[in-house]
C-alpha positions as CSV (number, residue, x, y, z in Angstrom):
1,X,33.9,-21.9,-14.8
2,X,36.7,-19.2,-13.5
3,X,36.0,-18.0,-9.9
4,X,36.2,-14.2,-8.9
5,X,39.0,-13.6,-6.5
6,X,39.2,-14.8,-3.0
7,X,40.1,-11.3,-2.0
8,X,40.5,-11.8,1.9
9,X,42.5,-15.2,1.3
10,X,44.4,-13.6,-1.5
11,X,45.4,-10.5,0.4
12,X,45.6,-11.6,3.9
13,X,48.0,-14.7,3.1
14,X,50.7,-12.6,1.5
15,X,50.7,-10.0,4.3
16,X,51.0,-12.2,6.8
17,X,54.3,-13.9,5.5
18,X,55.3,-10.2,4.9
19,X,58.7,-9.7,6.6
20,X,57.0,-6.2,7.8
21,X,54.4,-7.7,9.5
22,X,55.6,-7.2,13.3
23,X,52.4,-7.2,15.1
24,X,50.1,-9.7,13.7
25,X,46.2,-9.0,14.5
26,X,44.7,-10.0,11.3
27,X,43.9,-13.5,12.4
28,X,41.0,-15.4,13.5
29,X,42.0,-18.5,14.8
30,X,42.7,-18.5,18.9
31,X,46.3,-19.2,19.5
32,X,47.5,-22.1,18.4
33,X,48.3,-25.1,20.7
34,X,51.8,-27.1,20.1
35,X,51.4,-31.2,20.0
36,X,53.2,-31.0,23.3
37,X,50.2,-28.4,24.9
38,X,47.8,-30.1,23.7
39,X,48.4,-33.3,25.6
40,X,49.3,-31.1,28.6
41,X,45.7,-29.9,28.7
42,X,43.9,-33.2,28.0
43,X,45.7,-35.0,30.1
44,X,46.3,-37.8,27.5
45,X,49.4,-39.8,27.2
46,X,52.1,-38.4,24.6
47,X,53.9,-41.3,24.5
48,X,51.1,-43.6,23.8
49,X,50.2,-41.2,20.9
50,X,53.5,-40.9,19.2
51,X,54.5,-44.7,19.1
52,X,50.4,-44.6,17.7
53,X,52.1,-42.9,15.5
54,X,55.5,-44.9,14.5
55,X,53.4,-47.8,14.5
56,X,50.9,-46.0,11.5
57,X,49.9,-47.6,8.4
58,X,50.2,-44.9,5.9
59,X,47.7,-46.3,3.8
60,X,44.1,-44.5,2.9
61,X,41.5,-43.6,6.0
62,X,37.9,-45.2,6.0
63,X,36.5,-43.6,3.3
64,X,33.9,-41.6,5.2
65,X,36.6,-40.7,7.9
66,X,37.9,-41.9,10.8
67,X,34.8,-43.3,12.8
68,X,36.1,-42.0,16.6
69,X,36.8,-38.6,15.0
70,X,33.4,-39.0,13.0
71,X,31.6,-39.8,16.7
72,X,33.9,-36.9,19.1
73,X,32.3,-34.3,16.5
74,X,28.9,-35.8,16.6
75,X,29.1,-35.0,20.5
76,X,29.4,-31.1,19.7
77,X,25.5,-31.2,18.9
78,X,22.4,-32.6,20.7
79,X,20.6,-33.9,17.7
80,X,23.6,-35.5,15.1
81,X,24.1,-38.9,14.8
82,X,27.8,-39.7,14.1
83,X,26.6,-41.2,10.7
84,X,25.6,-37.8,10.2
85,X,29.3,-36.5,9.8
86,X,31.4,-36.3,6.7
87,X,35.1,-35.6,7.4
88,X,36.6,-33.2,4.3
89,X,39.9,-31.0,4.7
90,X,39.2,-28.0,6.3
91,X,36.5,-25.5,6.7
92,X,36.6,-24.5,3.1
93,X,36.7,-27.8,1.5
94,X,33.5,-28.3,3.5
95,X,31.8,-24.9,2.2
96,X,33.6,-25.7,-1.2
97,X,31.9,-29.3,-0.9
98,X,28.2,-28.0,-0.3
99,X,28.4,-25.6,-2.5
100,X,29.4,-27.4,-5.1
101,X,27.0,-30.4,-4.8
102,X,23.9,-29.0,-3.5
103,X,23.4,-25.9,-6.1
104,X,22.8,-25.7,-9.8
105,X,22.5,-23.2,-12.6
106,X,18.6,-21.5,-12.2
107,X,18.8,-21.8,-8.4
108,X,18.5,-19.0,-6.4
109,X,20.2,-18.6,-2.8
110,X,20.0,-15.9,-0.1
111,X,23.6,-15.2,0.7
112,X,23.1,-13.0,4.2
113,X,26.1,-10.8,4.5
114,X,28.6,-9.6,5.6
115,X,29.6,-13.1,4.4
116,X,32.3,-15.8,3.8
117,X,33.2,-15.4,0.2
118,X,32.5,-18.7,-0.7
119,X,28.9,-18.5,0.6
120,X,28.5,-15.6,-2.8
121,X,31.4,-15.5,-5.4
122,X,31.3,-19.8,-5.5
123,X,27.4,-19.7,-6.2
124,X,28.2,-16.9,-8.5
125,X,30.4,-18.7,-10.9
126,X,27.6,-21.6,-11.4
127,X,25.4,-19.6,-12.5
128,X,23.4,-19.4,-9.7
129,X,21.2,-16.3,-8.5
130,X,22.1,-14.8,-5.4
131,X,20.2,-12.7,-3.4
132,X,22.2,-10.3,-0.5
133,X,20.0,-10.3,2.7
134,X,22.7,-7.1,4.8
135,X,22.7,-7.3,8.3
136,X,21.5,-4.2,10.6
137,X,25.0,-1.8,11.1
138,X,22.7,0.2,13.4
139,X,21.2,-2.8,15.0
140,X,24.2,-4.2,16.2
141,X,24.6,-6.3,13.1
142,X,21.2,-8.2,13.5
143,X,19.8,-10.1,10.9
144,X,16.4,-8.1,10.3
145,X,14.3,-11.6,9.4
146,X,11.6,-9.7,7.4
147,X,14.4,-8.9,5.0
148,X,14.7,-12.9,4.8
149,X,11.1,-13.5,4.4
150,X,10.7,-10.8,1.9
151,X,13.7,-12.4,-0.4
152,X,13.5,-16.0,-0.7
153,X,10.6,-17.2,-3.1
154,X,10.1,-21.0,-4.4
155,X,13.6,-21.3,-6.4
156,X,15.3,-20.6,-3.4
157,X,17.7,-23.4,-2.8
158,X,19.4,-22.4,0.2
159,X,19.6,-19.9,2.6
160,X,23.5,-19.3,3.2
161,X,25.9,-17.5,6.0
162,X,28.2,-17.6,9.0
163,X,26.9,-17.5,12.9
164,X,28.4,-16.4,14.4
165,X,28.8,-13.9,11.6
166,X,32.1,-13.2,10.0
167,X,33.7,-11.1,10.6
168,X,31.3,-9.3,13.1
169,X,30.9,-12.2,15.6
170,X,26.9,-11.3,16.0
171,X,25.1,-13.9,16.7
172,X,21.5,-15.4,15.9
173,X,19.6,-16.1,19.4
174,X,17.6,-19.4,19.9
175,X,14.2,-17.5,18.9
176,X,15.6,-15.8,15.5
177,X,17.3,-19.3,15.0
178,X,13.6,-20.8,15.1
179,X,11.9,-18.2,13.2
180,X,14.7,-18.4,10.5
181,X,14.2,-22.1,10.5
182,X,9.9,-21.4,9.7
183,X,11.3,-19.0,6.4
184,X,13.1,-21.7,5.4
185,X,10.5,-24.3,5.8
186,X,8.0,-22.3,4.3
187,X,9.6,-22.5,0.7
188,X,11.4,-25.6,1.2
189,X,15.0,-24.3,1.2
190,X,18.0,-25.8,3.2
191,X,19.8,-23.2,5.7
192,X,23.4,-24.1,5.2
193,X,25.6,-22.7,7.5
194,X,29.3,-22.0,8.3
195,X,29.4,-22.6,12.4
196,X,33.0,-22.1,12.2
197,X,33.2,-19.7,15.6
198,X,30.3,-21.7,17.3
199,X,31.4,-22.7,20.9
200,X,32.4,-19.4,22.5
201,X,29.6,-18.9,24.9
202,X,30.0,-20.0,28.4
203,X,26.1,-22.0,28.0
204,X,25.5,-24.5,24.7
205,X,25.5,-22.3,21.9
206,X,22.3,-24.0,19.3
207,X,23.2,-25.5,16.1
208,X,21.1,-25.5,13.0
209,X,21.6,-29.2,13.1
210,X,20.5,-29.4,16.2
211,X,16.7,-27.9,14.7
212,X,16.3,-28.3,11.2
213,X,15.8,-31.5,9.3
214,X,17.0,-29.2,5.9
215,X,19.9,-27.8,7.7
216,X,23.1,-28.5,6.2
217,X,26.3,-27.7,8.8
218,X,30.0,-26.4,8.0
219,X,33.2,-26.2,10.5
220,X,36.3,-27.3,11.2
221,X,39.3,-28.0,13.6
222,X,40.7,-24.4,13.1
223,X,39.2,-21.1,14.7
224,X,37.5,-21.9,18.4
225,X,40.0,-25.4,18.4
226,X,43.1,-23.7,17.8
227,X,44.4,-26.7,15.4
228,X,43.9,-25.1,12.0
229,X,47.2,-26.8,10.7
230,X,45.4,-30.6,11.2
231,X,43.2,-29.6,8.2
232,X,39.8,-31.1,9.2
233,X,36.7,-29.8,8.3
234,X,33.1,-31.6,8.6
235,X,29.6,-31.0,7.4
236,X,26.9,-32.5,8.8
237,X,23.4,-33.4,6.6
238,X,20.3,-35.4,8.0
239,X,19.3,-36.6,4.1
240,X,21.0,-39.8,3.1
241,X,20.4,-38.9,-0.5
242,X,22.5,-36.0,-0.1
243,X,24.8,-37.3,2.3
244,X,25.8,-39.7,-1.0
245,X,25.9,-36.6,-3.5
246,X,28.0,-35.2,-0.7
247,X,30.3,-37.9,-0.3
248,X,30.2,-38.4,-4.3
249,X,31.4,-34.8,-4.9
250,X,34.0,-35.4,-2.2
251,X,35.5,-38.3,-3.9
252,X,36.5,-36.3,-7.3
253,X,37.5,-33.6,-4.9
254,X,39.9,-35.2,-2.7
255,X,38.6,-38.5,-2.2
256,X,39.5,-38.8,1.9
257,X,41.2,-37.1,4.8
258,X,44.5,-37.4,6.5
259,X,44.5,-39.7,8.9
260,X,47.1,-38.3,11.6
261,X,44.8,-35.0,11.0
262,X,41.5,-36.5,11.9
263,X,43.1,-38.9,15.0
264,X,44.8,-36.1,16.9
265,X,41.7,-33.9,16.8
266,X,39.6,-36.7,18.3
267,X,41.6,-36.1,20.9
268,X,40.9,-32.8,21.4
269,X,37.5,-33.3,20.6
270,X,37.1,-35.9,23.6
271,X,38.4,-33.2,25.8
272,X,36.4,-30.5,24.4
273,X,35.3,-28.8,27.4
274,X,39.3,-27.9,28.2
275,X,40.0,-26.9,25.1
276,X,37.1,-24.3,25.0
277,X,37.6,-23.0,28.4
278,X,40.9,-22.6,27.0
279,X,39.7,-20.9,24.1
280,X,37.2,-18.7,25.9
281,X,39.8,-17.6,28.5
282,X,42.0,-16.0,25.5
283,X,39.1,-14.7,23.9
284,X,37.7,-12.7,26.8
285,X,41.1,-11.3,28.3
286,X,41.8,-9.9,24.6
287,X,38.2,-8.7,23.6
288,X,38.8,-6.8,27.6
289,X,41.7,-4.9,26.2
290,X,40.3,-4.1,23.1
291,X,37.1,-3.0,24.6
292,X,38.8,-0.6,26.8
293,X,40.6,1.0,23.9
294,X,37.6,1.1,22.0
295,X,35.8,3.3,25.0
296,X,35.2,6.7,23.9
297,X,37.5,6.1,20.7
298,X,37.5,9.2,19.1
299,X,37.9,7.6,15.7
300,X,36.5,4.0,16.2
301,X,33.6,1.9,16.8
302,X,32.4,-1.5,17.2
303,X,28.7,-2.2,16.8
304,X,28.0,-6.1,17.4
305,X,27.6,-7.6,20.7
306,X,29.9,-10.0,19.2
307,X,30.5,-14.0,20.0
308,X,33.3,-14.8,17.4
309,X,37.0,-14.4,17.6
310,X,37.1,-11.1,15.6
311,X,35.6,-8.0,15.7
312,X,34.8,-5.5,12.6
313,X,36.0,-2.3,13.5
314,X,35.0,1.1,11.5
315,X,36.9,4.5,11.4
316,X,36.0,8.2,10.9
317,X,39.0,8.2,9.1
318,X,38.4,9.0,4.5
319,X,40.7,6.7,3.4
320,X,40.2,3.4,1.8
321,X,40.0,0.1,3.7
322,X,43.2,-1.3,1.6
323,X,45.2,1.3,1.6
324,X,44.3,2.2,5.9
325,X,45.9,-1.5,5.9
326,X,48.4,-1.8,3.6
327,X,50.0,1.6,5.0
328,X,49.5,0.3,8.6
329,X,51.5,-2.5,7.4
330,X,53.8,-0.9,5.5
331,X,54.2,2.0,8.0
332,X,53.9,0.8,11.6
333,X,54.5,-3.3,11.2
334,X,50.7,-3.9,12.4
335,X,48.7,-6.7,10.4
336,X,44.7,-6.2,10.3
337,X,42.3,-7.4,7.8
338,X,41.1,-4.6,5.5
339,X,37.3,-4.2,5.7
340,X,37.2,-4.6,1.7
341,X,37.3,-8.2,2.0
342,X,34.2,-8.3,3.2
343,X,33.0,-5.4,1.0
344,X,32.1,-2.7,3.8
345,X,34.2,0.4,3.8
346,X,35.9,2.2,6.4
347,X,36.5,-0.8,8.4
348,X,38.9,-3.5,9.5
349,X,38.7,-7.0,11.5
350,X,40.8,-7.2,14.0
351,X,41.5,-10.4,16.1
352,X,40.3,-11.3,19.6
353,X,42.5,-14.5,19.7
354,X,45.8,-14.6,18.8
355,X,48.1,-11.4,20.1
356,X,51.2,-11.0,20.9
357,X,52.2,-7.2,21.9
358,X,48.3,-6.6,21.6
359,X,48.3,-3.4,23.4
360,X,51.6,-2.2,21.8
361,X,49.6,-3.2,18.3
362,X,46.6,-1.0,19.4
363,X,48.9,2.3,20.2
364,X,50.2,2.1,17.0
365,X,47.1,1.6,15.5
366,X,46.1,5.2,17.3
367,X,49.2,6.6,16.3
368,X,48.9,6.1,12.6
369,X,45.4,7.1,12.5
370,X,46.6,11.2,14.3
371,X,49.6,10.6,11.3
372,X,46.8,10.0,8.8
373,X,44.9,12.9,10.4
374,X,47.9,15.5,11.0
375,X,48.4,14.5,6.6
376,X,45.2,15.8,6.2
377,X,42.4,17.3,9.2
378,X,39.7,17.2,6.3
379,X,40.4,12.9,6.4
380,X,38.6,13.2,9.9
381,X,34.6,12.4,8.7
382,X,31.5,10.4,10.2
383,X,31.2,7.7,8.2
């Protein structure tokens, strides 16, 4: 089995240790928090926690992971039991982990996209039929749910995506949620989805969990939590005979978690309503910059009403999404993620959450794109 190329991991990795890049906006975790800031905002005791730590057995985890980390996550959902939790490392071992367990050669799954590459290329490789279900550019990014009902049939195994979507942040309302939920039902296929951006609304944003005995739940502590660099990721799953495929596939994988990891973000997690007002705070002062640029752009546009930590931008501008980037890179010291990652032209993603000299970042942004113009007038076209 050879996978296709992670193409946003293995582009946007390099570039960002890239002694060019000056400006980094290619990201889409909100800005990280030091050990030190953490304990600031939840109030907790950092002396407690770091002779916790001198005093640490460095042996293995519990198996299933930690059980107060297992029960803080549980508490992000009003329906999940904390026996309901598997810890795993990171968001993508937790994709990587569904993926891997719940499909088989002859399945088919409905990969609704613009996606995470996992959710397409990892089905692809076993042999498994997958079905693109594209959100609505003209509708804001919407998932059209007739599209849905008109793909899946009864091999579908699993309907799979984001939500909020990456890299457009759009997000599925309560009522789509539930009508998504009846597709589903109706051919006996799970909904797995990646809630990696979930928590950015000031009221409870719904989980699939929260609605759907089939629904099988990624995230992590990265993204909305601001502790990528801890490394834990979780899925949550309601059938016990899955939940022990789960855990089995996990154990050839990488058998447990790290324990430090999952301890500190139990912290957080027990504080969670600081660290997302936290998060929220950024968030909303960046996407108010970047909105006001966007106002009138000549050359730019934003469709979704957007809930993540990124938005997609396109641009009237005929040149390829790598090479836009790369020569933003190359030319003006500017990091954003090239639209070909997520396989729609003309565009790039462009963080809400973590930027420094954001608006000095965004006037070089508009001063490349008259360079790339003054090159060429004939580059200027509607796309």
């Amino acid at each position: 089995m050879k996978y296709e190329s992670f193409i946003l991991e293995n582009w946007l990795n390099p570039a960002c240790d890239s002694e060019k890049n000056r400006i980094y906006l290619g990201g889409s975790c909100v800005l990280p928090m030091t050990v030190k800031e953490l304990f600031e905002l939840t109030g907790e005791s950092l002396d407690d926690f770091l002779k916790w730590v001198a005093d640490m057995n460095m042996a293995y985890p519990e198996f299933a992971g930690t059980e107060r980390t297992r029960r803080a996550v549980s508490g992000l959902y009003k329906n999940v039991d904390w026996k309901e939790v598997i810890l795993v490392h990171g968001g993508t071992g937790a994709n990587s982990t569904v993926v891997n367990t719940l499909l088989e050669e002859g399945d088919n799954i409905i990969s609704i996209v613009p996606n995470y590459q996992q959710f397409y290329s990892m089905p692809k490789a076993i042999k498994v039929e997958v079905r693109d279900v594209h959100l609505d550019i003209k509708n804001g990014y919407k998932l059209v749910l007739d599209d849905v009902r008109k793909a899946v049939d009864k091999n579908t195994k699993a309907i799979m995506f984001t939500n909020p979507n990456n890299p457009t942040g759009s997000l599925l309302e309560p009522e789509e949620m539930e009508e998504l939920v009846e597709i589903a039902r109706s051919v006996g296929a799970y909904i797995v989805c990646d809630e990696m951006y979930r928590g950015l609304k000031e009221e409870y944003m719904p989980s699939f969990a929260d609605i759907y005995e089939k629904a099988i739940v990624t995230a992590s502590s990265s993204k909305v939590w601001s502790m990528a660099g801890t490394r834990v990721g979780w899925i949550i799953c309601k059938d016990p005979s899955l939940m022990f495929d789960l855990f089995n596939y996990r154990s050839y994988d990488s058998i447990c978690g790290g324990k430090f990891d999952e301890y500190i973000f139990a912290i957080a997690l027990e504080h969670k309503n600081k660290i997302l007002a936290r998060s929220r705070s950024i968030v909303n002062h960046n996407k108010a910059i970047i909105d006001k640029w966007l106002d009138g752009h000549k050359y730019l546009h934003q469709y979704a009403d957007a809930y993540g930590t990124t938005y997609l931008i396109h641009y009237d501008v005929d040149v390829d999404a790598e090479t836009f980037c790369n020569r933003l890179l190359d030319e003006k010291g500017v990091l954003v993620c090239h639209g070909d990652c997520f396989f729609i032209p003309h565009t790039f993603r462009i963080t809400l959450s973590h930027a420094e000299e954001l608006e000095e970042g965004l006037r070089l942004i508009d001063e490349f794109i008259d360079e790339l113009i003054a090159e060429d007038p004939s580059r200027h076209v509607k796309f």
